[in-house]
C-alpha positions in Angstrom: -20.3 -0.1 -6.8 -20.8 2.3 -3.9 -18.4 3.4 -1.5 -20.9 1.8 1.3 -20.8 -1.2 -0.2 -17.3 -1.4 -0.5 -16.7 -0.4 3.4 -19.6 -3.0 4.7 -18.0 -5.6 2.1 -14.6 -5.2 3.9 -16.6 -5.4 7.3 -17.9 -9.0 6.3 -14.6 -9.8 4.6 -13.4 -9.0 8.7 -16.1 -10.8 10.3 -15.6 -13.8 8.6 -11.9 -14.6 7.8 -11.3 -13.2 11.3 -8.2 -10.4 9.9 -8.9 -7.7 12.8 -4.7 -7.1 12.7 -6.5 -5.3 9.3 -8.1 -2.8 10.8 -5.5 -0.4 12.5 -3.6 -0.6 9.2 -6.3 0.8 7.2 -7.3 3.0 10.3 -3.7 4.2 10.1 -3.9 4.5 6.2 -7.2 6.7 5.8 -6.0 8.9 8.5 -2.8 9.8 6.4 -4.7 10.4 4.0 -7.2 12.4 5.1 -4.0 14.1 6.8 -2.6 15.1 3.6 -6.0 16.1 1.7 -6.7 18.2 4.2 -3.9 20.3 5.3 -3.0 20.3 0.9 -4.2 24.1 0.6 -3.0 25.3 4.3 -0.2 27.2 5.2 1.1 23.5 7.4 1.5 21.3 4.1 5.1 22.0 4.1 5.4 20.9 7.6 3.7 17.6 6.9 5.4 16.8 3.7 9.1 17.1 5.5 7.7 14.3 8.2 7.8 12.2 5.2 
């Protein structure tokens, strides 16, 4: 299974049982993450480890 699949199943999984509150929870999720992938190897990744 694809990651495109998985990302347009969720979109029709959203269309049709009508859970938009979803979407800024996962919004909010992959941008933490992407947050702490990317700032891993930096010289700010103790910064962002001591908000949490």
């Amino acid at each position: 299974m694809s990651k495109l699949s998985i990302i347009a199943e969720f979109w029709d999984f959203l269309k049709v049982r009508k859970k938009w509150w979803l979407t800024p929870i996962v919004l909010v999720l992959l941008s933490l993450g992407a947050l702490l992938v990317l700032t891993e190897g930096s010289a700010v990744a103790p910064f962002i480890y001591s908000l949490f």
